[in-house]
TORPA-4810 file (N, C-alpha, C, O; in nm, 3 decimals):
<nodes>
NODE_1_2.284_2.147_1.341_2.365_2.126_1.458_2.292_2.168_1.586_2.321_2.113_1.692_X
NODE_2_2.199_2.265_1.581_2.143_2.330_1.669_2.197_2.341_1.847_2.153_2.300_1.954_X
NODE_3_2.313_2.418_1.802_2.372_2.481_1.872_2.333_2.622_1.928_2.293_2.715_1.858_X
NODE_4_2.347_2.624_2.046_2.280_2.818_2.114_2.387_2.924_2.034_2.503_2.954_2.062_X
NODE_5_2.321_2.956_1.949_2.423_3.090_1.902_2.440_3.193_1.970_2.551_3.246_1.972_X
NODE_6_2.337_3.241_2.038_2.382_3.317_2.120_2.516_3.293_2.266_2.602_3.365_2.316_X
NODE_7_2.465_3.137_2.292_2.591_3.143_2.365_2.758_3.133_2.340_2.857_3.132_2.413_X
NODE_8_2.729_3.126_2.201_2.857_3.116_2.084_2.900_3.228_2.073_3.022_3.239_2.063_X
NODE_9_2.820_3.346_2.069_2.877_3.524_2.067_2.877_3.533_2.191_2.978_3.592_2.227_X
NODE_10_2.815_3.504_2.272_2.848_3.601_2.395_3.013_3.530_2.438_3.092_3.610_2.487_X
NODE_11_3.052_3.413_2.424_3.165_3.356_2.447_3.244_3.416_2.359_3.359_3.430_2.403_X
NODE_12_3.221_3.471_2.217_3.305_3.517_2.154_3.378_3.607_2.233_3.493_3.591_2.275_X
NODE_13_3.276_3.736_2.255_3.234_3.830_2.307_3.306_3.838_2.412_3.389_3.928_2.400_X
NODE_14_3.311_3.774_2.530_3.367_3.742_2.650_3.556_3.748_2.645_3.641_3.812_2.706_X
NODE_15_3.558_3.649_2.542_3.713_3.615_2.484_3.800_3.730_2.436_3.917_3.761_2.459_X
NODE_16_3.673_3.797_2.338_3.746_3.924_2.233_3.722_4.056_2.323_3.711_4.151_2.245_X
NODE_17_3.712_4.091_2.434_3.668_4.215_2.486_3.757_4.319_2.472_3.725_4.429_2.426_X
NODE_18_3.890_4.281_2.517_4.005_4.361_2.506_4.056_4.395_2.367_4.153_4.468_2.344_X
NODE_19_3.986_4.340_2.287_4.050_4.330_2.143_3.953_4.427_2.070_3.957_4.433_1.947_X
NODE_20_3.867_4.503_2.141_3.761_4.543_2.096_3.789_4.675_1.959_3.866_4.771_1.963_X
NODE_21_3.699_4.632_1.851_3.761_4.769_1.737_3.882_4.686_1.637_3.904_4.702_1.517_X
NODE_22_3.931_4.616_1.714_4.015_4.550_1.598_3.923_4.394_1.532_3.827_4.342_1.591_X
NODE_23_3.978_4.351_1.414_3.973_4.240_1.361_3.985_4.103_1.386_3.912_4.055_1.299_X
NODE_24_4.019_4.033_1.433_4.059_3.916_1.526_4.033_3.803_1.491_3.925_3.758_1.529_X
NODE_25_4.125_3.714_1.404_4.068_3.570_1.369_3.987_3.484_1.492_4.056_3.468_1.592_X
NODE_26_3.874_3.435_1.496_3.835_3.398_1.565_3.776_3.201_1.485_3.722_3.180_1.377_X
NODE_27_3.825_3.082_1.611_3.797_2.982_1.552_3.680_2.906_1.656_3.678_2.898_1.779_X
NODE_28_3.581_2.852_1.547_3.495_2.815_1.701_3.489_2.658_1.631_3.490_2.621_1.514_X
NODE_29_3.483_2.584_1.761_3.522_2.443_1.719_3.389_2.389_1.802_3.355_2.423_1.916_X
NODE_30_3.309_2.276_1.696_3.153_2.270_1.792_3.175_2.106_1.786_3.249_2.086_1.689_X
NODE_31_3.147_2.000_1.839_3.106_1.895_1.881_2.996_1.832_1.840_2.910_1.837_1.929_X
NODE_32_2.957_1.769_1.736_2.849_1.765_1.722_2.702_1.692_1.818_2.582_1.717_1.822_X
NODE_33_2.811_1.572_1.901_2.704_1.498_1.999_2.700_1.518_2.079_2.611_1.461_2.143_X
NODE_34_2.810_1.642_2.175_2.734_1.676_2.311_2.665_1.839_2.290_2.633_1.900_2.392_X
NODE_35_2.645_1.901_2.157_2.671_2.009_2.086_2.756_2.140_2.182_2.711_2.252_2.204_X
NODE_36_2.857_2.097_2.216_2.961_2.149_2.291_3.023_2.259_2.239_2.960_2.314_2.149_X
NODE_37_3.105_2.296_2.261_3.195_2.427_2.144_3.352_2.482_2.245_3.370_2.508_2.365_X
NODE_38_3.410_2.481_2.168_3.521_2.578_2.198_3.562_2.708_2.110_3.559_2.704_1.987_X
NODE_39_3.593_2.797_2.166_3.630_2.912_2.134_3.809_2.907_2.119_3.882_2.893_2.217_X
NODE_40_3.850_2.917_2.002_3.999_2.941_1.959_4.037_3.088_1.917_4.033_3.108_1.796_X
NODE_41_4.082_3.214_2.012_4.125_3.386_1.951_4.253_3.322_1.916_4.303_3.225_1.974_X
NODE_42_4.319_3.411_1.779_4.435_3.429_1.778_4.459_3.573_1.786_4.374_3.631_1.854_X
NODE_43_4.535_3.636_1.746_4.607_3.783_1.793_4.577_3.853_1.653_4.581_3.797_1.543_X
NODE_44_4.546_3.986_1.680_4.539_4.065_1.559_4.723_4.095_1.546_4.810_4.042_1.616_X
NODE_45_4.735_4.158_1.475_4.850_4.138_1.390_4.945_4.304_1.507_4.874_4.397_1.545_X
NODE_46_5.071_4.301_1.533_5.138_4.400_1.575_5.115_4.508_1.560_5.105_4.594_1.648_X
NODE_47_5.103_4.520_1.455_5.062_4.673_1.418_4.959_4.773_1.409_4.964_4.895_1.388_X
NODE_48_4.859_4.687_1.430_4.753_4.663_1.488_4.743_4.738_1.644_4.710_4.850_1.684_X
NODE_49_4.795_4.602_1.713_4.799_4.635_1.878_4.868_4.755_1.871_4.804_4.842_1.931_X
NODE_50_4.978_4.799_1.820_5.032_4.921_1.888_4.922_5.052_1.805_4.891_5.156_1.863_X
NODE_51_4.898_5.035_1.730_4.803_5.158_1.707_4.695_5.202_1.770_4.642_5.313_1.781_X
NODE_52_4.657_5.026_1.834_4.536_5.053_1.917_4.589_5.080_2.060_4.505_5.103_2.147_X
NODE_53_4.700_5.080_2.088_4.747_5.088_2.248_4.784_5.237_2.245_4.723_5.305_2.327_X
NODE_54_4.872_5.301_2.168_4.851_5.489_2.146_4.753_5.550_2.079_4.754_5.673_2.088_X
NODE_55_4.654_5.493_2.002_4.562_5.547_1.954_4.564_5.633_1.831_4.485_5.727_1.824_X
NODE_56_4.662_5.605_1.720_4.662_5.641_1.602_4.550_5.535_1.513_4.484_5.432_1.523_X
NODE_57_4.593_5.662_1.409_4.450_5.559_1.273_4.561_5.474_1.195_4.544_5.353_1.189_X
NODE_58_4.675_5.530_1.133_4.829_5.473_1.070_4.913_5.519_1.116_4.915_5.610_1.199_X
NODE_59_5.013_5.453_1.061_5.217_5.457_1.099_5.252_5.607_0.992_5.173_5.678_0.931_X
NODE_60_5.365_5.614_0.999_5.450_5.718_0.955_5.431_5.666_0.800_5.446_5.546_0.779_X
NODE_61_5.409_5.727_0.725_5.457_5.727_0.546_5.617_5.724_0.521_5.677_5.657_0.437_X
NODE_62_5.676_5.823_0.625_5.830_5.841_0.608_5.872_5.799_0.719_5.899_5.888_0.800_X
NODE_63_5.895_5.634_0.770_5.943_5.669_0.909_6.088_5.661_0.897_6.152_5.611_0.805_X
NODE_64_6.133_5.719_1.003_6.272_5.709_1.026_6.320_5.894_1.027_6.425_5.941_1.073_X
NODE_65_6.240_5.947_0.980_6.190_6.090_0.920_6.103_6.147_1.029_6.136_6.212_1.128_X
NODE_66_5.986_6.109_0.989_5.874_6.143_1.073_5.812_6.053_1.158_5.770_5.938_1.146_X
NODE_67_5.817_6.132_1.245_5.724_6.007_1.363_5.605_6.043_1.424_5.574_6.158_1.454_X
NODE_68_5.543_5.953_1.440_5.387_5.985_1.450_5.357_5.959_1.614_5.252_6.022_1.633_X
NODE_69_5.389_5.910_1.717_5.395_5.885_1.812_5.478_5.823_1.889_5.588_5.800_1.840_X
NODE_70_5.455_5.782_2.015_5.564_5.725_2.124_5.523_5.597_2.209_5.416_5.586_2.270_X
NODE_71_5.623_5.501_2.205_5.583_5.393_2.274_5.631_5.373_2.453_5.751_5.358_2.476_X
NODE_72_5.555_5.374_2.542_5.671_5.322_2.643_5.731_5.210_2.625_5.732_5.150_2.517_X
NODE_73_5.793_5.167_2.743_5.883_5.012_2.730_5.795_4.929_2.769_5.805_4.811_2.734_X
NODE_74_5.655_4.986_2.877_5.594_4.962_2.926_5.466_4.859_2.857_5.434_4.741_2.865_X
NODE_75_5.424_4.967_2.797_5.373_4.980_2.673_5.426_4.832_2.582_5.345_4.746_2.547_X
NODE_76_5.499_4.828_2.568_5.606_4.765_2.428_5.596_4.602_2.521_5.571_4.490_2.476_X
NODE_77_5.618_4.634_2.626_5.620_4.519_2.725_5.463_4.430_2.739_5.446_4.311_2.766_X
NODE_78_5.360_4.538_2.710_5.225_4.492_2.745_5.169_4.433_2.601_5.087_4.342_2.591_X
NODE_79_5.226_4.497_2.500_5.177_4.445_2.373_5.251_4.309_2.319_5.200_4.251_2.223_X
NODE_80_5.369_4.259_2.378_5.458_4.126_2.356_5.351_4.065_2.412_5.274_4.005_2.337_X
NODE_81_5.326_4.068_2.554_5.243_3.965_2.615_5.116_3.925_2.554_5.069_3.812_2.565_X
NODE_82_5.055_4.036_2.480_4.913_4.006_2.438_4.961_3.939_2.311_4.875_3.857_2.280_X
NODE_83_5.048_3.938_2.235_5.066_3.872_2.095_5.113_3.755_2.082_5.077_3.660_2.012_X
NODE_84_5.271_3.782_2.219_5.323_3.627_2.195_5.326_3.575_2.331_5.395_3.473_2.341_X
NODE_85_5.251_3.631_2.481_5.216_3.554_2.578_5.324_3.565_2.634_5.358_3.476_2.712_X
NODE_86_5.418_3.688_2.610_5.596_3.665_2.728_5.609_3.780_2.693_5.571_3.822_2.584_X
NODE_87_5.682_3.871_2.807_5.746_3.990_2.782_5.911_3.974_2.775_5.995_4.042_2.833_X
NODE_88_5.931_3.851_2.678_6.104_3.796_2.735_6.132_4.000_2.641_6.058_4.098_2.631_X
NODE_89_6.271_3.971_2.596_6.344_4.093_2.569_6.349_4.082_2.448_6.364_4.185_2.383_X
NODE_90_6.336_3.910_2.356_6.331_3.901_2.204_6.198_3.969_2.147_6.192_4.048_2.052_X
NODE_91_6.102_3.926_2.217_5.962_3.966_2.190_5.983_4.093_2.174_5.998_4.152_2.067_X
NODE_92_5.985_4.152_2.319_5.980_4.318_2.279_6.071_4.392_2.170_6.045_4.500_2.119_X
NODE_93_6.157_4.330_2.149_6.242_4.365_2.047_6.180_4.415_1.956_6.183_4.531_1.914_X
NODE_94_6.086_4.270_1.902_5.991_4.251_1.763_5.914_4.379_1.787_5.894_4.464_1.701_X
NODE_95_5.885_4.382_1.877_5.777_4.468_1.886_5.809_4.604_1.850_5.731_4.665_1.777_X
NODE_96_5.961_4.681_1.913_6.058_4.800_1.918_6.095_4.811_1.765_6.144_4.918_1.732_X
NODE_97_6.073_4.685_1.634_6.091_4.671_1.552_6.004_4.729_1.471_6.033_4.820_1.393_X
NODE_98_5.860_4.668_1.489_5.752_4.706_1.447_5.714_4.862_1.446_5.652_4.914_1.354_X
NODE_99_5.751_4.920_1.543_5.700_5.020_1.594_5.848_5.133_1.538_5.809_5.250_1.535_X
NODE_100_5.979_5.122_1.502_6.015_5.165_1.423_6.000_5.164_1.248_6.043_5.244_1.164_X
NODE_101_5.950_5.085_1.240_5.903_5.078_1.095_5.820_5.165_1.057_5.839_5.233_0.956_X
NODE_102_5.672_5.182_1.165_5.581_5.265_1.174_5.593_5.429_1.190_5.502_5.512_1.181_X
NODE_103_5.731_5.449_1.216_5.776_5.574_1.240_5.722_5.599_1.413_5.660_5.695_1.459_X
NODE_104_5.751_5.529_1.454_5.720_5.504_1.608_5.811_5.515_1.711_5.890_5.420_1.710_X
NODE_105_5.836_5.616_1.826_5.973_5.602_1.908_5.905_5.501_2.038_5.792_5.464_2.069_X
NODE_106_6.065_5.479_2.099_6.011_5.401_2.201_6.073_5.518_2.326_6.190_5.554_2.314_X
NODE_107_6.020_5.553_2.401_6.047_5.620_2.511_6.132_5.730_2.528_6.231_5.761_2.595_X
NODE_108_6.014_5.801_2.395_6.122_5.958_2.375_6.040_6.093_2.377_6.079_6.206_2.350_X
NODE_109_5.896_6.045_2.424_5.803_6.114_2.465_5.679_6.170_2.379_5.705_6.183_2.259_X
NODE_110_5.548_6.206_2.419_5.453_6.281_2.293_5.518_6.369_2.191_5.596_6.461_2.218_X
NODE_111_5.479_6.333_2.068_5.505_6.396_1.970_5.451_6.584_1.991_5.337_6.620_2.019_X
NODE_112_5.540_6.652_1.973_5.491_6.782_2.000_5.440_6.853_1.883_5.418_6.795_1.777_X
NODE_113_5.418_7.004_1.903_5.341_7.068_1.798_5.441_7.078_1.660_5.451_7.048_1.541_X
NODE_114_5.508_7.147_1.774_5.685_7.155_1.711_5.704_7.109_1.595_5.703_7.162_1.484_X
NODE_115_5.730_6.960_1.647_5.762_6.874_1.566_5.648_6.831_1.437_5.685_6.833_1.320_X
NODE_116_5.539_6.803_1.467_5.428_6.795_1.370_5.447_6.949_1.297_5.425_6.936_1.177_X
NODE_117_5.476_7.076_1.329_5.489_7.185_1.237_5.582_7.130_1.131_5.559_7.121_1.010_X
NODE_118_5.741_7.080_1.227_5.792_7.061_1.109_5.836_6.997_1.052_5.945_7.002_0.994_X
NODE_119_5.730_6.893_1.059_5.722_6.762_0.904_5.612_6.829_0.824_5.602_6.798_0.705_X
NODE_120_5.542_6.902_0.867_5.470_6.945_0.762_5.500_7.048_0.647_5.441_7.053_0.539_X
NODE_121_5.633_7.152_0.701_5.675_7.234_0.626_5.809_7.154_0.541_5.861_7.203_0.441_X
NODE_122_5.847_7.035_0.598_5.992_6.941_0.544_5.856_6.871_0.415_5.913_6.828_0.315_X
NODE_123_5.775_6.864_0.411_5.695_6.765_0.383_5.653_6.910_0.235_5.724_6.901_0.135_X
NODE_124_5.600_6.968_0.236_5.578_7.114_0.146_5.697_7.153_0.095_5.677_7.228_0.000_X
NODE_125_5.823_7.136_0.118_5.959_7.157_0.050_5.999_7.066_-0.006_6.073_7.092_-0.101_X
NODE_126_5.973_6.925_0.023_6.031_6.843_-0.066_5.895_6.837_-0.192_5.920_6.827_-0.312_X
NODE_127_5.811_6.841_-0.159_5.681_6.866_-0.317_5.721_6.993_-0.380_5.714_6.971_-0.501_X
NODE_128_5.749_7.081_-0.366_5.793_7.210_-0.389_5.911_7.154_-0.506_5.928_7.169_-0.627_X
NODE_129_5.964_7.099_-0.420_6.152_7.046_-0.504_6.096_6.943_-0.608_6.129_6.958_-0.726_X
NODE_130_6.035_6.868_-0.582_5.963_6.759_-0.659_5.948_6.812_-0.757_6.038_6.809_-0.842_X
NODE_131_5.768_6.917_-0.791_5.745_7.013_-0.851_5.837_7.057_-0.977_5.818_7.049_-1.098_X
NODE_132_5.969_7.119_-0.883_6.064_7.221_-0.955_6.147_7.163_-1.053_6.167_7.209_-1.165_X
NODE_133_6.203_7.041_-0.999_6.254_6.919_-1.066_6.173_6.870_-1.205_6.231_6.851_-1.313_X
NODE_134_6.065_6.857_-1.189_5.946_6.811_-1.328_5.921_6.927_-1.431_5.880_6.918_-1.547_X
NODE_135_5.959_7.051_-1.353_5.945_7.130_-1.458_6.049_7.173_-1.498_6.037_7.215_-1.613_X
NODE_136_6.169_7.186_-1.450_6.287_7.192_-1.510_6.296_7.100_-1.630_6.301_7.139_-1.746_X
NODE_137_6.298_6.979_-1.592_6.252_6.865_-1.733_6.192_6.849_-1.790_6.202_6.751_-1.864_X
NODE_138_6.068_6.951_-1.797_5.953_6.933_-1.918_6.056_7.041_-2.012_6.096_7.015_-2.126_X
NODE_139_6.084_7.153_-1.941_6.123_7.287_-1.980_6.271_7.247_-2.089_6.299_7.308_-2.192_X
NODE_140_6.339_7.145_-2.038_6.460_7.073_-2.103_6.452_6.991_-2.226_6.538_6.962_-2.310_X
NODE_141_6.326_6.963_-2.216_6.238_6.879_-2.358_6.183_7.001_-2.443_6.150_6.987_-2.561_X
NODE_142_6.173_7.140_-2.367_6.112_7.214_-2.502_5.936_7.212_-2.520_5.859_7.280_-2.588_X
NODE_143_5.911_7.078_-2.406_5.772_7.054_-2.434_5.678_7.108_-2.315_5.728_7.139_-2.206_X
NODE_144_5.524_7.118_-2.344_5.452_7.206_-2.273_5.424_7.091_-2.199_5.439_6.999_-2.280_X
NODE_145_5.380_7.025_-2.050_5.336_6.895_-2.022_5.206_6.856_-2.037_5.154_6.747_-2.012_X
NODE_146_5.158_6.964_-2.085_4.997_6.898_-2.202_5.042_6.799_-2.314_4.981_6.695_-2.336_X
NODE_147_5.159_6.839_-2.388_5.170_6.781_-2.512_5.265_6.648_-2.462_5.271_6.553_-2.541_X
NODE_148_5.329_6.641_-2.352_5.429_6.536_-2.322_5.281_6.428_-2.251_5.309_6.309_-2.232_X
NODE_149_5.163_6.465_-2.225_5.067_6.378_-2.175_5.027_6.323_-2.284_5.014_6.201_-2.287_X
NODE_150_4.991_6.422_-2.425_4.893_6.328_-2.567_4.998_6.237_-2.539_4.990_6.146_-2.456_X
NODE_151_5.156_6.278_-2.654_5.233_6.182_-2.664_5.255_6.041_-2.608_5.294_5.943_-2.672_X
NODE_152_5.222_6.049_-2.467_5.223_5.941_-2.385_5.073_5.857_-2.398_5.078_5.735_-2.414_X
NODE_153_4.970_5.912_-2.392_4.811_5.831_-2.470_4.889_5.773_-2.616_4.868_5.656_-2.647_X
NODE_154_4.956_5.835_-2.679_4.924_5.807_-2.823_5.021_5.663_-2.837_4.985_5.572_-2.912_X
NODE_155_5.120_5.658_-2.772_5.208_5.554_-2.768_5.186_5.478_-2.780_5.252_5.422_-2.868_X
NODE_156_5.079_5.394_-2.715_5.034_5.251_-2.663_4.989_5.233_-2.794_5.039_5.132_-2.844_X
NODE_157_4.893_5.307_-2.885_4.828_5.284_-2.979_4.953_5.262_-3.102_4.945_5.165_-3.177_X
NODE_158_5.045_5.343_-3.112_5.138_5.336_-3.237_5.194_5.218_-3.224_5.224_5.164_-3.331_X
NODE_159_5.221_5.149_-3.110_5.274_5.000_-3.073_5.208_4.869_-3.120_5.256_4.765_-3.167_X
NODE_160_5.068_4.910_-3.089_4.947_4.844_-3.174_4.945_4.755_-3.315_4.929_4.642_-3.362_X
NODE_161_4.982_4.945_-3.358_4.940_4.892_-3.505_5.132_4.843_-3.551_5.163_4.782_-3.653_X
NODE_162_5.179_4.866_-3.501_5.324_4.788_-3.551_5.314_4.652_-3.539_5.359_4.580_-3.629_X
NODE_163_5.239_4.584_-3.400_5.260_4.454_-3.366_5.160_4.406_-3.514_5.178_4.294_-3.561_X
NODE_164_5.091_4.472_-3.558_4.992_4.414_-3.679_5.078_4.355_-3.734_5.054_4.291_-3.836_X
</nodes>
């Protein structure tokens, strides 16, 4: 085709700047007889943009529980436009959606120490309870949970030789 590749990245390049660090389907459409080209971005995915617009690595494990950061409206308003090109009020919605899923508030301020203390100690009490719970029920079986582990290896095999 012998097309300028370089002027194919730097157009990439040019297109994707703001998107920089994220993933970004990118479509390049070339011409073969004037060896012409167009550049087609689509949008990295929501969840995405808002991680990259507060600057987390992931969302909440427990959201609704724990929250990992804060969105403005502002914010929420700037990431509709980059995804779906309108800040109507449905968009941002999606977006107020997204970003609760993630364990994400919208305009309720930085997450404090406070609060990160205590999901971490809510977070050590429920493993604790977890814990206490599994051994109450090994302890209810009578069995040591070494021997409730063979039992469980040995199973698959006794099934084996029955299907013979």
């Amino acid at each position: 085709m012998k097309v300028n590749i370089k002027a194919v990245i730097d157009a990439i390049n040019e297109k994707t700047k703001d998107m920089a660090g994220m993933k970004v389907p990118v479509k390049v459409i070339i011409d073969t007889d004037s060896k012409e080209f167009e550049i087609e971005v689509g949008t990295p995915p929501v969840a995405a943009l808002i991680k990259k617009e507060i600057g987390i690595q992931k969302g909440s494990g427990e959201a609704g529980t724990a929250r990992v950061g804060d969105l403005t409206e502002e914010q929420a308003k700037k990431i509709a436009r980059v995804k779906f090109g309108s800040d109507d009020t449905s968009f941002v919605n999606r977006i107020k959606g997204t970003c609760r899923s993630m364990g994400i508030t919208i305009g309720e301020g930085k997450v404090t120490e406070e609060e990160i203390k205590a999901q971490k100690e809510a977070r050590a009490t429920k493993e604790a309870e977890a814990a206490a719970v599994a051994a109450e029920k090994t302890a209810a079986k009578g069995e040591a949970p070494e021997s409730k582990a063979k039992e469980t290896e040995e199973k698959p095999k006794e099934d084996k030789k029955k299907e013979k």
